[in-house]
LUMSETI-168531 format. One record per atom (N, C-alpha, C, CB): residue number from 0; residue in one letter; atom name; x, y, z. Coordinates in Angstrom, 2 decimals. Glycine has a CB too. Example, Ala and Ser with C-alpha at 12.3 -4.5 7.8 and 13.67 -1.06 7.14 Angstrom:
KOLDO nr rest atom px py pz
KOLDO 0 A N 13.19 -5.69 7.80 $
KOLDO 0 A CA 12.30 -4.50 7.80 $
KOLDO 0 A C 13.20 -3.30 7.80 $
KOLDO 0 A CB 11.31 -4.47 9.05 $
KOLDO 1 S N 12.85 -2.25 7.08 $
KOLDO 1 S CA 13.67 -1.06 7.14 $
KOLDO 1 S C 12.90 0.03 7.87 $
KOLDO 1 S CB 14.08 -0.60 5.72 $
END
This chain:
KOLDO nr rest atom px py pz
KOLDO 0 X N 8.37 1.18 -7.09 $
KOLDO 0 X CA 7.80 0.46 -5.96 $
KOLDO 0 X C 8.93 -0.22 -5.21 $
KOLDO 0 X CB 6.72 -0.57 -6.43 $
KOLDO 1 X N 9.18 0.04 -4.23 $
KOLDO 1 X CA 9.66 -0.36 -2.40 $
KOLDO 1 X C 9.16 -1.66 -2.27 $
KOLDO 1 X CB 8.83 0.69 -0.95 $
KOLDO 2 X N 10.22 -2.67 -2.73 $
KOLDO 2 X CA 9.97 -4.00 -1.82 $
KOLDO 2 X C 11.04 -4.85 -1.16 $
KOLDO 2 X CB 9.31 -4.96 -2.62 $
KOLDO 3 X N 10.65 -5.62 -0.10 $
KOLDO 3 X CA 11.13 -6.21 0.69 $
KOLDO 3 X C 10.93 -8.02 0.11 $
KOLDO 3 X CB 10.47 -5.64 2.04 $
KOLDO 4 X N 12.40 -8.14 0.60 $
KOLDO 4 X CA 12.04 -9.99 0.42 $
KOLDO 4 X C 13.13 -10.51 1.87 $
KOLDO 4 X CB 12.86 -10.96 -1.75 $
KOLDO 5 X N 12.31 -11.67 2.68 $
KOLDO 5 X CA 13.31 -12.62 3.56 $
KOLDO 5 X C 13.30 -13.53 2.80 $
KOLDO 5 X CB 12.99 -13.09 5.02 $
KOLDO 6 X N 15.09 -13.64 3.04 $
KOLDO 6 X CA 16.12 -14.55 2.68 $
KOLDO 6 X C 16.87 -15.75 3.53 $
KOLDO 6 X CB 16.99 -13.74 2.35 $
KOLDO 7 X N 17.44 -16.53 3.39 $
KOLDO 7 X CA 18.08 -17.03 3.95 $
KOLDO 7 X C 19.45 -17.64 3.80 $
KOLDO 7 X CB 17.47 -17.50 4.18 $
KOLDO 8 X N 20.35 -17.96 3.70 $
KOLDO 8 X CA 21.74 -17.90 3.38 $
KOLDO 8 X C 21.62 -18.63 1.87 $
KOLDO 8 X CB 22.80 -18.72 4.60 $
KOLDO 9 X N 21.18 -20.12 1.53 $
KOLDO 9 X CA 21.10 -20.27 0.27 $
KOLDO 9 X C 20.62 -19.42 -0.64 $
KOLDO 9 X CB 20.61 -21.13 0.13 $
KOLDO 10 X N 19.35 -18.71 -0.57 $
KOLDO 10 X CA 18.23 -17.70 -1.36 $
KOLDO 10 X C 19.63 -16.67 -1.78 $
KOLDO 10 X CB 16.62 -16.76 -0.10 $
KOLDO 11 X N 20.55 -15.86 -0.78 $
KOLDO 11 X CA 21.44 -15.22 -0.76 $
KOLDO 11 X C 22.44 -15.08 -1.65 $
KOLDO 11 X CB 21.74 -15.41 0.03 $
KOLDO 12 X N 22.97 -16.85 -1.45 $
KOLDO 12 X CA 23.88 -16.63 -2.31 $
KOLDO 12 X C 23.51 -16.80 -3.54 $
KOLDO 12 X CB 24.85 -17.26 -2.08 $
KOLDO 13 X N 22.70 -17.24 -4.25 $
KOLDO 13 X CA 22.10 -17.15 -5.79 $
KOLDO 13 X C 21.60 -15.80 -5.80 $
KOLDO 13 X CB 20.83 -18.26 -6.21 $
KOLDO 14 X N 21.46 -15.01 -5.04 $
KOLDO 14 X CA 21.21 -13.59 -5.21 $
KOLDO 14 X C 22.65 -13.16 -5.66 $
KOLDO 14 X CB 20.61 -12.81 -3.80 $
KOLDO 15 X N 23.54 -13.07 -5.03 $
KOLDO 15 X CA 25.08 -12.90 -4.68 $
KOLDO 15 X C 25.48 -13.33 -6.07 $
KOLDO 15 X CB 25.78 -13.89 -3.30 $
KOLDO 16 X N 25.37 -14.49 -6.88 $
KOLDO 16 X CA 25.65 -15.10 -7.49 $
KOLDO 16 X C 25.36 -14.23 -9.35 $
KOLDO 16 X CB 25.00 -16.32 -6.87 $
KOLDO 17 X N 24.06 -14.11 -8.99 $
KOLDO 17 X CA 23.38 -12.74 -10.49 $
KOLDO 17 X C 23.57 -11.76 -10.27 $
KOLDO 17 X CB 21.86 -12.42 -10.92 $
KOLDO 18 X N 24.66 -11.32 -9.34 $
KOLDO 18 X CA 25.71 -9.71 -9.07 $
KOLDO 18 X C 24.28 -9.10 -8.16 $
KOLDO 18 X CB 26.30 -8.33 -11.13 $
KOLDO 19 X N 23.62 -9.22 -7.62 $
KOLDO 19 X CA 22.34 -8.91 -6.72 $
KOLDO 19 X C 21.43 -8.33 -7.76 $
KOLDO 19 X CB 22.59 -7.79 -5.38 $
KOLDO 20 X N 21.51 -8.66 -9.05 $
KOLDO 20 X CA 20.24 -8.37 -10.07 $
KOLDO 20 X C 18.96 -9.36 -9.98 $
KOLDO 20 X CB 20.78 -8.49 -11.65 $
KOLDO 21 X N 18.91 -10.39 -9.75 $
KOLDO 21 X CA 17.56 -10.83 -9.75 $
KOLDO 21 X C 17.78 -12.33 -8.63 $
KOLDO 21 X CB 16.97 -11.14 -11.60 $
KOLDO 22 X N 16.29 -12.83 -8.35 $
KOLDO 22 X CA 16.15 -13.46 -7.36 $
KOLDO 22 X C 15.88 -15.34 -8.36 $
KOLDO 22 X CB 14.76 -12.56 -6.30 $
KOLDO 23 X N 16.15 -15.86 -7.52 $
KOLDO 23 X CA 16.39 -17.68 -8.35 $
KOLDO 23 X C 14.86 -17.69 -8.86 $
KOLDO 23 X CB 16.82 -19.52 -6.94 $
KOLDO 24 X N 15.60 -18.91 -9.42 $
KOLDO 24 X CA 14.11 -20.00 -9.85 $
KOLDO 24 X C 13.26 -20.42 -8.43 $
KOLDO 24 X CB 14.73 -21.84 -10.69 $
KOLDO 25 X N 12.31 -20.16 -8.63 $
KOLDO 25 X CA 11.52 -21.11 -7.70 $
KOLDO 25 X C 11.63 -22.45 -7.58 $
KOLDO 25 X CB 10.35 -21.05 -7.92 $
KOLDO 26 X N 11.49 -23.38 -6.29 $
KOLDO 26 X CA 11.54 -24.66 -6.69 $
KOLDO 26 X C 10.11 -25.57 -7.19 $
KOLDO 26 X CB 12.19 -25.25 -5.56 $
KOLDO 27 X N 10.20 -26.48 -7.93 $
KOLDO 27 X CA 8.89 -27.04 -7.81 $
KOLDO 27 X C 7.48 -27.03 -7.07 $
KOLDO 27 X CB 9.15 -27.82 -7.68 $
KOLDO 28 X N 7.60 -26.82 -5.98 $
KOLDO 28 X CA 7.33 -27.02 -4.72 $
KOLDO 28 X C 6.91 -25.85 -4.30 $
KOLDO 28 X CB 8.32 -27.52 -4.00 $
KOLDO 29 X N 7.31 -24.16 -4.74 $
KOLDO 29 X CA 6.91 -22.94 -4.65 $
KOLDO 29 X C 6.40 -22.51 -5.97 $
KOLDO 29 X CB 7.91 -22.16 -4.14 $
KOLDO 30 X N 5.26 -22.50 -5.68 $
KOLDO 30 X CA 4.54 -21.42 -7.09 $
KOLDO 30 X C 4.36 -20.28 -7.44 $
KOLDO 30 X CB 3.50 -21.43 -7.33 $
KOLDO 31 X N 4.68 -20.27 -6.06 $
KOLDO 31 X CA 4.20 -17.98 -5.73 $
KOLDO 31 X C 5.75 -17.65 -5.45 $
KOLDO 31 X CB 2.78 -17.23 -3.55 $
KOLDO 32 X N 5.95 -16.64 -6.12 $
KOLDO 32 X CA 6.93 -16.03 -5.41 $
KOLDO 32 X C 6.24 -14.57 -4.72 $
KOLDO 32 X CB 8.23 -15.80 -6.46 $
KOLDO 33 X N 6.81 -14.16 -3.17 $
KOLDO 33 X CA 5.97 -13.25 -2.62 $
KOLDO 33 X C 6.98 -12.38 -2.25 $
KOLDO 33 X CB 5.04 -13.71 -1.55 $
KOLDO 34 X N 7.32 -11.29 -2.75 $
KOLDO 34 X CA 8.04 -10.15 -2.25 $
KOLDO 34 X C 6.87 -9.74 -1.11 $
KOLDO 34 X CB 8.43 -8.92 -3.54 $
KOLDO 35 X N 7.20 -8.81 -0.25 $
KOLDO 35 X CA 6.57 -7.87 0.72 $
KOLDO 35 X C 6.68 -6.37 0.43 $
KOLDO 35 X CB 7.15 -8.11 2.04 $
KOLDO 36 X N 5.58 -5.90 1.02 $
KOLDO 36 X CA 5.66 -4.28 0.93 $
KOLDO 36 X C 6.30 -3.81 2.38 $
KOLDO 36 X CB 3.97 -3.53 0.68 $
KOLDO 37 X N 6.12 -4.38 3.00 $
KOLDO 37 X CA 6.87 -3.75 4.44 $
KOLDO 37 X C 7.75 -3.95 5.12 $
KOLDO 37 X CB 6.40 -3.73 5.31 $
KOLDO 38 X N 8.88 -3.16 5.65 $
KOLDO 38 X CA 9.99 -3.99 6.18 $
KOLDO 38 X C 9.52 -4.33 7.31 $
KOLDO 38 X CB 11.32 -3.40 6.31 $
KOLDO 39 X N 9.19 -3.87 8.04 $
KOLDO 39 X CA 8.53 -4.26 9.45 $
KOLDO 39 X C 8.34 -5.82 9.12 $
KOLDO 39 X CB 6.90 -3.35 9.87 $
KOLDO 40 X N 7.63 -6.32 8.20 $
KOLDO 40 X CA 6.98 -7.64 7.79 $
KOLDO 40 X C 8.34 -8.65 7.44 $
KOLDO 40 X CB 5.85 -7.38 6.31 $
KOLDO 41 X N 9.16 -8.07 6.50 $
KOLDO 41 X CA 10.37 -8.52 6.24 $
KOLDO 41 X C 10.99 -8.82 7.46 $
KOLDO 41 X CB 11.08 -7.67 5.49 $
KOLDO 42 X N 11.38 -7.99 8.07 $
KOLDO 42 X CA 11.93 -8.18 9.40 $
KOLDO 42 X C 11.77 -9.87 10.10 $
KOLDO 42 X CB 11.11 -7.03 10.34 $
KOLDO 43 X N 10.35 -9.60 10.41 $
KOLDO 43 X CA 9.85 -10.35 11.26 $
KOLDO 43 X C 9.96 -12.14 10.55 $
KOLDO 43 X CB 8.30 -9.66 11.57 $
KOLDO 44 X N 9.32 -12.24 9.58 $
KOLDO 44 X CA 10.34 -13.23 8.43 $
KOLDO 44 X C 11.48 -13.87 8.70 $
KOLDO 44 X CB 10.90 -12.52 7.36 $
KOLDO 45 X N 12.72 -12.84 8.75 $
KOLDO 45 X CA 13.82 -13.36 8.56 $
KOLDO 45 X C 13.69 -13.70 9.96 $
KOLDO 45 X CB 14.98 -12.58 7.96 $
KOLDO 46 X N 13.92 -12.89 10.95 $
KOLDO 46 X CA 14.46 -12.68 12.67 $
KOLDO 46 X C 13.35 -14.10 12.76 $
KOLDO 46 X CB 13.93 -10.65 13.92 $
KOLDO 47 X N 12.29 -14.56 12.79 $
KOLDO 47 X CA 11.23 -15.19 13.08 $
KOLDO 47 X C 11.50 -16.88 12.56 $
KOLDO 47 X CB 10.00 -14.35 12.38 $
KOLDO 48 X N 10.96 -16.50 11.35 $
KOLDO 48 X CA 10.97 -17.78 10.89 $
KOLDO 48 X C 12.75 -18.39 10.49 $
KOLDO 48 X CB 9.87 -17.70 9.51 $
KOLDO 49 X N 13.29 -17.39 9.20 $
KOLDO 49 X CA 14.57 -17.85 8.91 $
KOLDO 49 X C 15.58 -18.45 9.85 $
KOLDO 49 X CB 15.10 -16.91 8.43 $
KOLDO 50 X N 15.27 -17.63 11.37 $
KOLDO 50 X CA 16.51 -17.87 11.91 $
KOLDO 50 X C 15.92 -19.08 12.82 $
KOLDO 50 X CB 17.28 -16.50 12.69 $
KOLDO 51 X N 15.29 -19.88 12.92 $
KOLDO 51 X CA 14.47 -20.46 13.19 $
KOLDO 51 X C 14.55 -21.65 12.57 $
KOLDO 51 X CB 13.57 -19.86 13.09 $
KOLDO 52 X N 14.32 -22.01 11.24 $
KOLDO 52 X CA 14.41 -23.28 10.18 $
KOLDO 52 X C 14.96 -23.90 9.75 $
KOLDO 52 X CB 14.24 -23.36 9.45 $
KOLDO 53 X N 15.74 -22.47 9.49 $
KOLDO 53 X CA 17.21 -22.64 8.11 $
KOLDO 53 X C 18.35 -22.96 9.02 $
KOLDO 53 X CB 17.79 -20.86 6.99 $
KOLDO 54 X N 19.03 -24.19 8.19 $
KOLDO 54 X CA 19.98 -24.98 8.75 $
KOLDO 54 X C 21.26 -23.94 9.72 $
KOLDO 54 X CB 20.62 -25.86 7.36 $
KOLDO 55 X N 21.42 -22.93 9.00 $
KOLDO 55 X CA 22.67 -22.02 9.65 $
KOLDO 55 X C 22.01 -21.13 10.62 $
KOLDO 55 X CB 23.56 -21.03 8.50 $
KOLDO 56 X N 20.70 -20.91 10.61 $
KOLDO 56 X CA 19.88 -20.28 11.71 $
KOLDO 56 X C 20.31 -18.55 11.26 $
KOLDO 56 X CB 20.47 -20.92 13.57 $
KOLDO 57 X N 20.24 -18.17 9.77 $
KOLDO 57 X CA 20.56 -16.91 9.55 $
KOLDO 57 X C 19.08 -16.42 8.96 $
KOLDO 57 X CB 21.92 -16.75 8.56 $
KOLDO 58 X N 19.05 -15.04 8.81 $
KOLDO 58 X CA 18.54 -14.51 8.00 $
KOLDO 58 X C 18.56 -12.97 7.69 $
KOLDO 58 X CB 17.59 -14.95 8.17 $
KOLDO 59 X N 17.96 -13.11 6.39 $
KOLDO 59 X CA 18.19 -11.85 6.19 $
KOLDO 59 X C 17.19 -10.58 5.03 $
KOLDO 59 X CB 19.55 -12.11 5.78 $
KOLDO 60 X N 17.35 -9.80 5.21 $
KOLDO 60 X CA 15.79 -8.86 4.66 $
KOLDO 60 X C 16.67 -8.43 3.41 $
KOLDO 60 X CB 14.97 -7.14 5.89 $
KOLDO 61 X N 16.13 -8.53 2.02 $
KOLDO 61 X CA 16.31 -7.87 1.07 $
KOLDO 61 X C 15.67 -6.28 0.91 $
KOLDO 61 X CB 15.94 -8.74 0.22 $
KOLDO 62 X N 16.03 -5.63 -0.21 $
KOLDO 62 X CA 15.16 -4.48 -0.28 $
KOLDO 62 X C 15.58 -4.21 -1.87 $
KOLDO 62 X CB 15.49 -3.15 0.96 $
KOLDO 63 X N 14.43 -3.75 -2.59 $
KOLDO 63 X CA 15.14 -3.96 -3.77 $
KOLDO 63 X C 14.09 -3.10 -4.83 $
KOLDO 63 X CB 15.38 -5.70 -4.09 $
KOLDO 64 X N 13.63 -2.37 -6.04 $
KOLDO 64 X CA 12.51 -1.30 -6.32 $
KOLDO 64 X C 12.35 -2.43 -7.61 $
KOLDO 64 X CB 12.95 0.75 -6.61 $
KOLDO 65 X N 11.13 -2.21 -8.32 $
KOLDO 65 X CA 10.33 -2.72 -9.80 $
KOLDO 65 X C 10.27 -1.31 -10.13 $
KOLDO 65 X CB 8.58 -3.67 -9.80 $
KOLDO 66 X N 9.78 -0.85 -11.40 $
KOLDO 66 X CA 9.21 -0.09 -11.65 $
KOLDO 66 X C 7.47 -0.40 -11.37 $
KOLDO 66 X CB 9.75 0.16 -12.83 $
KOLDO 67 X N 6.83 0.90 -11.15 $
KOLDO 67 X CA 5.66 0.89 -10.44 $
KOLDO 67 X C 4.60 0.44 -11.43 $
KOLDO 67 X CB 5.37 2.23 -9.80 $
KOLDO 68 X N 4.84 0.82 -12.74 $
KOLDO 68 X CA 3.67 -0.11 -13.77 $
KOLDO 68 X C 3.57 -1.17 -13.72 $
KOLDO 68 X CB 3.72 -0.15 -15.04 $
KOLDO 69 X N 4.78 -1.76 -13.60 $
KOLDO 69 X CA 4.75 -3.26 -13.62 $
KOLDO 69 X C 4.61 -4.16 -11.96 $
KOLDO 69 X CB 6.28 -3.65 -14.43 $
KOLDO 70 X N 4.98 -3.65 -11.28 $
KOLDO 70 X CA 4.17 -3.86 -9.88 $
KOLDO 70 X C 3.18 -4.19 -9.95 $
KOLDO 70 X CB 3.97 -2.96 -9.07 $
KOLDO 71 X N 2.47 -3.02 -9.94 $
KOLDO 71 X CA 1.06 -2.27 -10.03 $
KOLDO 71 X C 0.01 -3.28 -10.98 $
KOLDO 71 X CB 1.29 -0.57 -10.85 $
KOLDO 72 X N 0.71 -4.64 -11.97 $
KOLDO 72 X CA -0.02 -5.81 -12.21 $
KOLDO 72 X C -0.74 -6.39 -11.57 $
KOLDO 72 X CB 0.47 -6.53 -12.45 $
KOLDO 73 X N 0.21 -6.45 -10.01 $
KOLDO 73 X CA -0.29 -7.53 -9.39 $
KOLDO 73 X C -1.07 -7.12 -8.01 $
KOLDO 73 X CB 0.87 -8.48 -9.17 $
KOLDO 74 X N -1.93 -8.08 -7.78 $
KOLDO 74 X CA -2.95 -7.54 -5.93 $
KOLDO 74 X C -1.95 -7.97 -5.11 $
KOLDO 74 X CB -4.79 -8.57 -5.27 $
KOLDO 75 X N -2.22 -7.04 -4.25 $
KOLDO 75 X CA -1.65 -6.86 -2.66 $
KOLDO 75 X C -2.34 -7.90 -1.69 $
KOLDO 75 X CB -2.01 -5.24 -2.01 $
KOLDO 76 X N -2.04 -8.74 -1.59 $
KOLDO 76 X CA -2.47 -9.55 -0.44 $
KOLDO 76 X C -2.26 -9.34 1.15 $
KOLDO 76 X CB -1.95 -10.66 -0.69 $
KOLDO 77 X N -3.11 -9.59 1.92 $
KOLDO 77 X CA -2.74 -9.31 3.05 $
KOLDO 77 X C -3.54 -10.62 4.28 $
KOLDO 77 X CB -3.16 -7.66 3.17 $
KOLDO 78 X N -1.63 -11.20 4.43 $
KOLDO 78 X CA -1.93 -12.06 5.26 $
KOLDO 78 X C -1.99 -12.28 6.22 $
KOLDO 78 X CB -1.69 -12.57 5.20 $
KOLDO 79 X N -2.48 -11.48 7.24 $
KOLDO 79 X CA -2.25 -11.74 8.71 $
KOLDO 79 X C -2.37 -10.28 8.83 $
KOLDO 79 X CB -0.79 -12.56 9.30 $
KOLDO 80 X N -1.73 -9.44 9.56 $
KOLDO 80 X CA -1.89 -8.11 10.21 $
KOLDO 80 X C -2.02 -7.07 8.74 $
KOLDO 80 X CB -0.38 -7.73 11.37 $
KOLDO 81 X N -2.38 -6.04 9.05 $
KOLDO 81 X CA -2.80 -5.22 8.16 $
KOLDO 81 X C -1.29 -4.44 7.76 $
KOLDO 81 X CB -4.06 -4.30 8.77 $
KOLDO 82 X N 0.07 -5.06 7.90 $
KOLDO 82 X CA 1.15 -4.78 7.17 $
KOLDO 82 X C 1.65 -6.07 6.50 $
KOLDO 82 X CB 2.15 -4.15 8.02 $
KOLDO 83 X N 1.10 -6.89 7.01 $
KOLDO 83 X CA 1.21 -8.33 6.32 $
KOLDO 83 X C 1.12 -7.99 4.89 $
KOLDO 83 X CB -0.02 -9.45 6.76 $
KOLDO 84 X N 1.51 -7.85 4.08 $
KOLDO 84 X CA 0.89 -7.10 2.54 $
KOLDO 84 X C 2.29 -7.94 1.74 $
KOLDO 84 X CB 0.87 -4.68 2.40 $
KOLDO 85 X N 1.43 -8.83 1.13 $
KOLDO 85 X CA 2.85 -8.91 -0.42 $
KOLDO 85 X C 1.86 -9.22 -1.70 $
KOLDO 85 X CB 4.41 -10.74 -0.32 $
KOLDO 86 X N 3.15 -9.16 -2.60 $
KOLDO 86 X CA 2.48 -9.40 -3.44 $
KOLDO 86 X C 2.92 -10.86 -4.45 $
KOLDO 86 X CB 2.44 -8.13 -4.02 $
KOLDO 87 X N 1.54 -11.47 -4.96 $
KOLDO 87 X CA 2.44 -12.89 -5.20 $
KOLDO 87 X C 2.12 -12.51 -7.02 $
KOLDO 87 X CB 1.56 -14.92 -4.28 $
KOLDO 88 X N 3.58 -13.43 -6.88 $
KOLDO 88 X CA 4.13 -13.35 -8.60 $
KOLDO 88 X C 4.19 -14.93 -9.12 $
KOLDO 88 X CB 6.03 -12.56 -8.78 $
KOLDO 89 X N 3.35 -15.36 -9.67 $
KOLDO 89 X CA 3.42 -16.69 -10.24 $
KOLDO 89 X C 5.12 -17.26 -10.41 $
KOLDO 89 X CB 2.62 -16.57 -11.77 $
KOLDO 90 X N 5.45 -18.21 -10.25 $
KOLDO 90 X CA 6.72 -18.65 -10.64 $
KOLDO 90 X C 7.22 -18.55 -11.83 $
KOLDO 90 X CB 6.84 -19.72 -10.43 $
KOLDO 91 X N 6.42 -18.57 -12.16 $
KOLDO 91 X CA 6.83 -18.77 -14.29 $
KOLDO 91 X C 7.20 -17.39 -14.62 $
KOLDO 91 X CB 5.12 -19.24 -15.70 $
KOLDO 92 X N 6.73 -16.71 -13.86 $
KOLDO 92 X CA 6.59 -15.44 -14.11 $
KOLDO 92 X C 8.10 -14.70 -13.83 $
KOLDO 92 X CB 5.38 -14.91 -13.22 $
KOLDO 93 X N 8.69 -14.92 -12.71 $
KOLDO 93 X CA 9.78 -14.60 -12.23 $
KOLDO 93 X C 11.16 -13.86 -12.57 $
KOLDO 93 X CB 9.92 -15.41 -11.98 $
KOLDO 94 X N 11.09 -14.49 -14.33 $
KOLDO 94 X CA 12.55 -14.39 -15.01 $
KOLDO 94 X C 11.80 -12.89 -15.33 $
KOLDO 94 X CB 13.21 -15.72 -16.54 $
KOLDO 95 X N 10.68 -13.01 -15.77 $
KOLDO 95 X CA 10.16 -11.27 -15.85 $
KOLDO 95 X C 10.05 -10.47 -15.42 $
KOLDO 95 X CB 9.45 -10.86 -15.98 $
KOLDO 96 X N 9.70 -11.00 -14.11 $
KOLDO 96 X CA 9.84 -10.14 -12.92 $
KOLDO 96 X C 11.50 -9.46 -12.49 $
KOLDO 96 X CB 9.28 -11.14 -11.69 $
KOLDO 97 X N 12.20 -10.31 -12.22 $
KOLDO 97 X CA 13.72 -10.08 -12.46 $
KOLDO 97 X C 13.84 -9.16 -13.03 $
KOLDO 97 X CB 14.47 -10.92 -13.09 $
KOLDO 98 X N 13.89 -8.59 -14.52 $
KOLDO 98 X CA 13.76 -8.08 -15.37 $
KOLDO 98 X C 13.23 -6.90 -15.27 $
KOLDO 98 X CB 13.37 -8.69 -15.99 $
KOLDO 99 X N 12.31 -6.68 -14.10 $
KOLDO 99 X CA 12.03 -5.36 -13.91 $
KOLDO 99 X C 12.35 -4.67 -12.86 $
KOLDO 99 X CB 10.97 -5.20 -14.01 $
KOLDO 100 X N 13.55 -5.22 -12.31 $
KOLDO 100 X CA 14.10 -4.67 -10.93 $
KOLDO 100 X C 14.87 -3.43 -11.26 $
KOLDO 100 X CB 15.09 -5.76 -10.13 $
KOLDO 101 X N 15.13 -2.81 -10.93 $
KOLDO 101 X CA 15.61 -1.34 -10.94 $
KOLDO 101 X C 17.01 -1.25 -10.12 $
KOLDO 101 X CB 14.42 -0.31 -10.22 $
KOLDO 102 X N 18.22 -1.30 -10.36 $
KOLDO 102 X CA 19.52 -1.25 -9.81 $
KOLDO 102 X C 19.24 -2.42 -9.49 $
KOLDO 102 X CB 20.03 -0.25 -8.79 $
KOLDO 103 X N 20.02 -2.59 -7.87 $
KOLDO 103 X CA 20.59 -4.07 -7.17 $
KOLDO 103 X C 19.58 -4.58 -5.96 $
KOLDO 103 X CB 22.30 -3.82 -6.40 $
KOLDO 104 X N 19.63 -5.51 -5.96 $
KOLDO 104 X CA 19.29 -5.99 -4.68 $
KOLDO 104 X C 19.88 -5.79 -3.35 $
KOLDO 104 X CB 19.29 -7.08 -4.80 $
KOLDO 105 X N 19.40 -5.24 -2.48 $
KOLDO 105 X CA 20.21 -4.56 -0.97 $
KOLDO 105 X C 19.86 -5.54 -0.02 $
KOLDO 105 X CB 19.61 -2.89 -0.30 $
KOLDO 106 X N 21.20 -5.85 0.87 $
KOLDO 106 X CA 20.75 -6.99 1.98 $
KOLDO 106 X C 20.89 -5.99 2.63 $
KOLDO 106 X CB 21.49 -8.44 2.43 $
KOLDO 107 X N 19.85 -5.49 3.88 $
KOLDO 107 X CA 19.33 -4.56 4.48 $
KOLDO 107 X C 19.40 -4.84 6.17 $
KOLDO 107 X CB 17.98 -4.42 3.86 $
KOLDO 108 X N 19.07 -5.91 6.24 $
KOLDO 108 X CA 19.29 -6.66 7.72 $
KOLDO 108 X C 19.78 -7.84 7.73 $
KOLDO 108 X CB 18.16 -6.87 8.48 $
KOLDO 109 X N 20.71 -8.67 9.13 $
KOLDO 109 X CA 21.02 -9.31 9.32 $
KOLDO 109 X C 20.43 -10.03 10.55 $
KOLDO 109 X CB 21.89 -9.00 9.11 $
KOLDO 110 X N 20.39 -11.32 10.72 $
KOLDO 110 X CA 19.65 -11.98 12.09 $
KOLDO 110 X C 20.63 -13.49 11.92 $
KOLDO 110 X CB 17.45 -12.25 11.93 $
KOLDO 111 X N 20.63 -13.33 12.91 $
KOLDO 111 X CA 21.03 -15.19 13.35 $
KOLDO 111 X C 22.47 -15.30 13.67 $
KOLDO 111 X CB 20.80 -16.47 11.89 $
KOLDO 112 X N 22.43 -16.59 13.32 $
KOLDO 112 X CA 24.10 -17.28 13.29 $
KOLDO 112 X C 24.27 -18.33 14.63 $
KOLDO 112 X CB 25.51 -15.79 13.49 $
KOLDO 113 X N 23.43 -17.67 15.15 $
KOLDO 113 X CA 23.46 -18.93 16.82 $
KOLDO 113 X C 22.61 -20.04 16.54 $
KOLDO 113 X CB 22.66 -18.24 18.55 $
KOLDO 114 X N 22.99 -20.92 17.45 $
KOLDO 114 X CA 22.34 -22.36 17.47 $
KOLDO 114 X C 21.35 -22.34 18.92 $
KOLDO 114 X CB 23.71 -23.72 17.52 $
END
């Protein structure tokens, strides 16, 4: 399974940091972690919101595979347009999730850098 995650320069470098094998701890404050099924959706994420919020005004689209059994745990949500689609992974859950990533994590797109 094909998924997408927006990033933003901190999220990045702790990606950067576990050689692009798995994605951080959640903070307190996030319970879900939500990969996406679509880059289109990813896209719009980073270019949208990231470059937008985040202090350096960057962002950026991951792309990265699970194996499909273990995907295939969790429902597809769909929030907003009918590519809106992710899927949420409890926080606790995460270090497991990690764990089932398949090769590396790919930074796929770039957005921002202007003020």
């Amino acid at each position: 399974m094909i998924l997408y995650r927006p990033v933003g320069t901190k999220e990045l470098e702790l990606i950067r940091e576990s050689g692009y094998r798995a994605f951080p701890p959640r903070l307190p404050e996030q319970p879900i972690f939500y990969p996406v099924l679509h880059e289109k959706y990813a896209v719009e994420i980073a270019s949208q919101w990231n470059v937008k919020y985040n202090d350096d005004h960057r962002g950026y689209v991951t792309r990265f595979e699970i194996d499909d059994a273990y995907g295939g745990r969790f429902d597809v949500h769909t929030v907003g347009a009918e590519y809106h689609q992710e899927l949420w992974i409890p926080a606790q859950e995460l270090e497991t999730f990690n764990g089932h990533i398949l090769g590396e994590i790919q930074v796929i797109h770039s957005f921002g850098g202007e003020k």
